[in-house]
C-alpha angles and dihedrals in degrees: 000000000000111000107244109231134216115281115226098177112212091211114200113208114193121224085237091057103047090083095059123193129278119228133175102211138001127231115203130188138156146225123193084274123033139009129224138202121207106194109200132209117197112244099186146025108256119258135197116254128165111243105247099221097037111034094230129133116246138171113249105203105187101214125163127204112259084185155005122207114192112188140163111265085242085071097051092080089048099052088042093059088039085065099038093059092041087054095043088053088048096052090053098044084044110043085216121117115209124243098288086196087060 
């Protein structure tokens, strides 16, 4: 069996990319074999509109995708430590806890 050998990943980052994209909120769901993360900007302020089928108020809030991330499900538990430690490191240089009812 080939000996696997240590990864050291020579990541591009277009000029087009550096700025990156602002979103207010992230959507994620899953299929059997990858999962993908919308992340949302508002586009809009919300306005109040009458459900057609039910009759009830709601709150219509007008939001388009900035970007779609499709990965493996073997990356998902990396990407969720990565956070975890990037949140944890905020927390320390901020002095500022997250919502822990979030």
């Amino acid at each position: 069996m080939a000996e696997e050998l240590p990864r050291q990943f020579e990541i591009d980052l277009p000029p087009e990319v550096i700025a990156g994209h602002y979103a207010d909120f992230a959507n994620v769901w899953h299929t059997p074999n990858v999962f993908v993360m919308d992340f949302v900007a508002l586009a809009q302020p919300p306005r109040e509109e009458t459900h057609p089928d039910t009759g009830e108020r709601i709150a219509v809030v007008p939001a388009r995708v900035v970007s779609r991330i499709r990965i493996p499900p073997e990356q998902v538990f990396e990407l969720a430590k990565a956070l975890t430690q990037q949140l944890e490191f905020w927390e320390q240089e901020t002095g500022r806890r997250s919502d822990p009812t979030l």
